[in-house]
N, C-alpha and C positions, 0 to 999 in steps of 0.2 A: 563065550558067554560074557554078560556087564557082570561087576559085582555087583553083590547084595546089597540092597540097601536100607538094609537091615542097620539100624545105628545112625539112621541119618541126622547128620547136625548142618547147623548154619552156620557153619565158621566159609570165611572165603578172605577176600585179596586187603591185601599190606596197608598199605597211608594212603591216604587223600589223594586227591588229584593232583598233579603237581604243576607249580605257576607255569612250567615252560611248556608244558601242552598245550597242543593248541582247541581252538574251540571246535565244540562240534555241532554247531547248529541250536535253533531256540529250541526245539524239545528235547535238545541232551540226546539226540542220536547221530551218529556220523553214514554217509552214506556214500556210492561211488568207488568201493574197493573190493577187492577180486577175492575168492577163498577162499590164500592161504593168510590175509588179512584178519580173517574171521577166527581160522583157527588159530594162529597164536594167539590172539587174544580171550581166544576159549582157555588156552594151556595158560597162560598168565593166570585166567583166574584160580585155574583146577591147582596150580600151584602155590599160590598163596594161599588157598584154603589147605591146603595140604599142611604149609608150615604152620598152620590154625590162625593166622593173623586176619585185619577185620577186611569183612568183604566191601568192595568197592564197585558199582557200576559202569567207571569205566578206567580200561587198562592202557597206561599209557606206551606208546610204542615206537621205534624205531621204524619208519616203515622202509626210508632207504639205508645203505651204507651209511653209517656213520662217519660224516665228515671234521674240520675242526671246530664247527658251530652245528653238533645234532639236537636238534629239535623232535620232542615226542608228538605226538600226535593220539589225543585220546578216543579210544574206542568201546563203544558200548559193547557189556555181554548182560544178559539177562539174568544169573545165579551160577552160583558157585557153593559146593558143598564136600563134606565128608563122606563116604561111604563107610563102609565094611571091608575087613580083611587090606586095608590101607592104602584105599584107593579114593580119590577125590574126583568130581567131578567137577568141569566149566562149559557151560553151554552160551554162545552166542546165536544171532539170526544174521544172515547175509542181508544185504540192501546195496544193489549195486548203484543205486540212485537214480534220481528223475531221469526221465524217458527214454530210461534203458529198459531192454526189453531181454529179458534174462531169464533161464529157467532155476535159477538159485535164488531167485528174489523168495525172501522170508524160510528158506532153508535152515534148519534146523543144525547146527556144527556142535559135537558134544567131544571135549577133551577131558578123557580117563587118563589121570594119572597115578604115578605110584613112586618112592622112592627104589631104586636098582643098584645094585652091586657092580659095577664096570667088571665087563668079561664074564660073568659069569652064567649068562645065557645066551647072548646075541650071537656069536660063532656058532653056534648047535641050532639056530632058528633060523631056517632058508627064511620066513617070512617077515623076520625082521629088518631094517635097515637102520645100522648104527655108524653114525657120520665118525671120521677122526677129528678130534681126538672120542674115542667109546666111554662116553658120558651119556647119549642123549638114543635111548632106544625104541624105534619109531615102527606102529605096528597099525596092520588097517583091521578097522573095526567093519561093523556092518555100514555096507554103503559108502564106502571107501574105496577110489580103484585101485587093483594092482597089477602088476606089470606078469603080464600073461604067462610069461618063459617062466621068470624066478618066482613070482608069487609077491613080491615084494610090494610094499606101499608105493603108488605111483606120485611122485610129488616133483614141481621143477627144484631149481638149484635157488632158485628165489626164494621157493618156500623154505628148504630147509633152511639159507640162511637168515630168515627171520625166526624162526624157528628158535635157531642157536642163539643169535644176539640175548630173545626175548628172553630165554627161558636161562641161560646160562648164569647173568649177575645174579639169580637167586639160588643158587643151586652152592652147596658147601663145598669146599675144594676135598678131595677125594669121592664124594657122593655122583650119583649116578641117575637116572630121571626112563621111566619106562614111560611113553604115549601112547594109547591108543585111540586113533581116531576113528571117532562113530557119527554116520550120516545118515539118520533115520531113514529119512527118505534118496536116499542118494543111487539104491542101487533103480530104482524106480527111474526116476530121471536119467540116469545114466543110456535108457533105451529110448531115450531123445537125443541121444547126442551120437557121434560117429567115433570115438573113444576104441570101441574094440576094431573099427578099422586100422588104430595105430599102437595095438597089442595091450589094451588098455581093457580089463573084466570087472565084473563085479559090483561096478560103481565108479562117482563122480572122482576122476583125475583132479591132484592139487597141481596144476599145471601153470598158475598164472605164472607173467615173468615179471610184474612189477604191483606196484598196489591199485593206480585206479586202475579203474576198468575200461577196458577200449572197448569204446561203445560204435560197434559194427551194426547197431540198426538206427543207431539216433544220426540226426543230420551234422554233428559235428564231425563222426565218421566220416560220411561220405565225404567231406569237406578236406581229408584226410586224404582221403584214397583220390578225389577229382587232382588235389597239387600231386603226388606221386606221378598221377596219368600225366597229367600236363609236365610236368620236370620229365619224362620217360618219353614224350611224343616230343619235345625238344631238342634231345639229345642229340650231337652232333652225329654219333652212329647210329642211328633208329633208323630200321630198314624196312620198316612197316609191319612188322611182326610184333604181336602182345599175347601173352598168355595170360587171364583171369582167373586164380585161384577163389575159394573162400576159406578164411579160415589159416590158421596155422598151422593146421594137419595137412591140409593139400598143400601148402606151402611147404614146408618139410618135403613129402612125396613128388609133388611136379621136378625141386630141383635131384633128390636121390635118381631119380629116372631120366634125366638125361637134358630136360628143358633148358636151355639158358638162364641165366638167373636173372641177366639184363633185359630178357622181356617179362619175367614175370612177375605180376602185381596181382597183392591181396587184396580182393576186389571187397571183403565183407558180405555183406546181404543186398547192397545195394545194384545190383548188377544194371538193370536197365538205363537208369542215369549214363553208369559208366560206361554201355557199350553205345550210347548214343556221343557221349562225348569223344570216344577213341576214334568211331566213327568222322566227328566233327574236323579232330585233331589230324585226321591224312594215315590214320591207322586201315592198313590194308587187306591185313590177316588177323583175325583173333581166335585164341582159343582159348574154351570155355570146360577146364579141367575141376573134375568134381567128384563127390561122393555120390552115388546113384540117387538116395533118399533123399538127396537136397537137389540136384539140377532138376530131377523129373519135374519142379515143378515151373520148370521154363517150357518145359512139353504141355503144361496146362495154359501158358501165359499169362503165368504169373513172376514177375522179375522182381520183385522185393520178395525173399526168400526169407525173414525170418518165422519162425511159425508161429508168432503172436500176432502177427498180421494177416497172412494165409496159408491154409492148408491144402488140402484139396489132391493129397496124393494118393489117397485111396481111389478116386475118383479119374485122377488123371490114369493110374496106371490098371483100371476095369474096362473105362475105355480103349484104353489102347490097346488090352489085351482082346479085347470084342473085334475091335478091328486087323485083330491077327488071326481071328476066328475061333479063339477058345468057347467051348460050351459053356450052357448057364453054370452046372455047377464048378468048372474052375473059376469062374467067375467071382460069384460068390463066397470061394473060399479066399480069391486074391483080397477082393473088398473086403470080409472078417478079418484077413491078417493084421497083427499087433504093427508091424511094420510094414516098407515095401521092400526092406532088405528079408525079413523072414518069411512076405509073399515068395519072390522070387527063391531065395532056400527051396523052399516047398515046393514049387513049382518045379525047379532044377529036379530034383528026387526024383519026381513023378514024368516027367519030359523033359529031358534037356535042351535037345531042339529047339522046341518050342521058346523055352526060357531066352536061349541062346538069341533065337529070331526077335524074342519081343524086347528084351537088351536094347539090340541094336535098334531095333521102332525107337523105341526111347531117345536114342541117342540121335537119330535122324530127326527126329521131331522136335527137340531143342533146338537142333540147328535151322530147322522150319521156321518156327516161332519167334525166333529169334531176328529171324534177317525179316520177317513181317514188322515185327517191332519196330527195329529201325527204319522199314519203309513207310511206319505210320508217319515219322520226324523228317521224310523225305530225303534217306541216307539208303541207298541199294549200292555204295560200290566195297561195302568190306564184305568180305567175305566173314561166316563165323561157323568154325567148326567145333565140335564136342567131343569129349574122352570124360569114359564114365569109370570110377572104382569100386570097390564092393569094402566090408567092411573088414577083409582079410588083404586089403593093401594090393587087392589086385585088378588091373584093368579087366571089365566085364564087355565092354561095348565101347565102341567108336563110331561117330559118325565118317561119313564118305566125307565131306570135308575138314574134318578131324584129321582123319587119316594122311591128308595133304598136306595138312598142317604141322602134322605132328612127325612126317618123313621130315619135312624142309628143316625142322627145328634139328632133325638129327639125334633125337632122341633116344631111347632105347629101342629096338626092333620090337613089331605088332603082330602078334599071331593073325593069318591072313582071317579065321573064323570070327575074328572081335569087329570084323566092319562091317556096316551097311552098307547099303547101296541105295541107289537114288529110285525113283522113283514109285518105282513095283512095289520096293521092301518096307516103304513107309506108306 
């Protein structure tokens, strides 16, 4: 439960802004930083209004390591207050900036603080996490992920260490700092994102690794990932082999499973660009390794995947399950699902078979669409095969050319049931 806010006052953050911050734009907002960003600068405020000093707008911050010339960098948060029973609050809004396409854009970040006693609860709280030295005890609130096994807040090493910097010069030497972070809306969004396929519940992962944001739908991404492909189709050892990730989390998984590392590139949302340029570049094998709820929509052809651009997974995966011959009403219960990873759940329950078959449709039909694609750009000689995951980190489907792809790489061995077959089975 939040405290009470019962007793609410207006006290919040320290001094003025300070000269060595830098600016934040003409209407005093900063914009372009990832959301462990947000949150210390939620916890900056909830702490200075904690020590009752005056509140400030924006909190000045360290956002990388501190070098021998660190420069703050000022960030807007929206209110900072007092509570009840000694708890303060700081709320900021995310904005990952212009023609980023982000499901935390105007996200709601709220840091409950309190002062703590070092040691005298965080060893007895599986769901806390209290960094060394045990001053700083870090707990998830509603909308907050945590780490499925222990229960834990799920945050990277980035976040904590901004965390620590920010929060520590104000903190009295023996005193102690309890957090909890609350994401109104976070456990909602969280079921747009693929999170619990990498043990991740409840709500939005503090996962970034740095402060801006890498912007995997805007064109200076691609721009990003195209020199990666070109530097990697260069390479004096390129043997024509690539594997196309999206994301960090397939990235992580592709290499724990067995993939080379040397061929694989995190391809972002932009996929189509990229598989025409690898194409272009004398790239001979590609594989297009993914989370079920994101490739499916290369089975619609559609290659810019973020979903602010399109969606159409409901639709791609009605269809295809029509074409596997399911009844209207499975039909209509795939299209009502919240997901196409809870479609498939459901489905699985009630026929696994079936699931099983229409998996691999899936996966076959990327790899369809896919090589259309590039015969629109007048490119038929890569080959491009798919491997599909589920949100339990496990391969559900593979295409027939996947399959080939994914032996030659030497990867980890394929249950012979996870593959399609050509023609018949798509």
């Amino acid at each position: 439960m939040l405290p009470s806010a019962a007793g609410f006052t207006a006290t919040g953050f320290t001094a003025p802004r300070p000269a060595d911050a830098e600016a934040v734009g003409p209407a005093g907002t900063a914009t372009g930083y990832t959301l462990p960003v947000w949150l210390a600068a939620a916890a900056r405020a909830a702490l200075v209004a904690l020590r009752e000093e005056t509140f400030c707008p924006h909190q000045p911050l360290l956002l990388e390591e501190p070098d021998q010339v660190a420069v703050a960098t000022a960030i807007p948060v929206e209110s900072a207050a007092l509570l009840a029973d000694g708890w303060a609050l700081g709320i900021s809004r995310c904005d990952p900036g212009e023609e980023v396409l982000d499901l935390t854009r105007g996200l709601a970040v709220w840091a409950l603080l309190r002062w703590w006693e070092p040691g005298s609860v965080a060893s007895a709280d599986p769901s806390a996490t209290a960094p060394d030295p045990h001053w700083l005890r870090l707990e998830a609130g509603e909308g907050a992920g945590v780490e499925q096994v222990s229960g834990r807040l799920c945050l990277s090493a980035y976040a904590q260490g901004l965390l620590e910097r920010t929060l520590r010069p104000l903190v009295p030497e023996g005193q102690g700092l309890w957090l909890k972070v609350v994401l109104p809306e976070g456990r909602r969004l969280a079921e747009r994102t693929s999170n619990a396929a990498f043990g991740v519940v409840d709500g939005l992962a503090l996962i970034g690794t740095q402060a801006q944001v890498q912007r995997s739908a805007a064109p200076d991404r691609l721009e990003q990932a195209l020199a990666e492909l070109a530097e990697r189709l260069a390479a004096p050892d390129f043997g024509g082999d690539l594997v196309l990730v999206i994301g960090e989390n397939g990235l992580d998984l592709a290499v724990r499973l067995g993939l080379p590392a040397a061929q694989v590139i995190k391809a972002g949302n932009w996929l189509g660009p990229l598989l025409v340029a690898a194409a272009e570049g004398g790239a001979q094998r590609l594989l297009l390794f993914g989370y079920q709820g994101k490739l499916i929509k290369l089975a619609g052809g559609i290659f810019h995947t973020h979903h602010h651009l399109a969606d159409g997974r409901a639709e791609v995966l009605t269809a295809l399950a029509a074409l596997e011959g399911l009844p209207g009403p499975q039909l209509e219960a795939l299209h009502a699902a919240p997901t196409v990873e809870a479609a498939l759940v459901e489905l699985m329950a009630v026929d696994p078979g079936v699931a099983g078959r229409l998996r691999r449709r899936i996966a076959a039909t990327v790899e369809q669409r896919s090589c259309a694609y590039l015969a629109r750009y007048g490119h038929h000689s890569m080959a491009v095969g798919a491997v599909l995951f589920d949100r339990g980190r496990q391969i559900v489907a593979v295409g027939p050319v996947g399959a080939v792809h994914w032996s030659r790489a030497g990867a980890a061995p394929l249950a012979p049931e996870l593959v399609g077959a050509h023609g018949g089975d798509t």
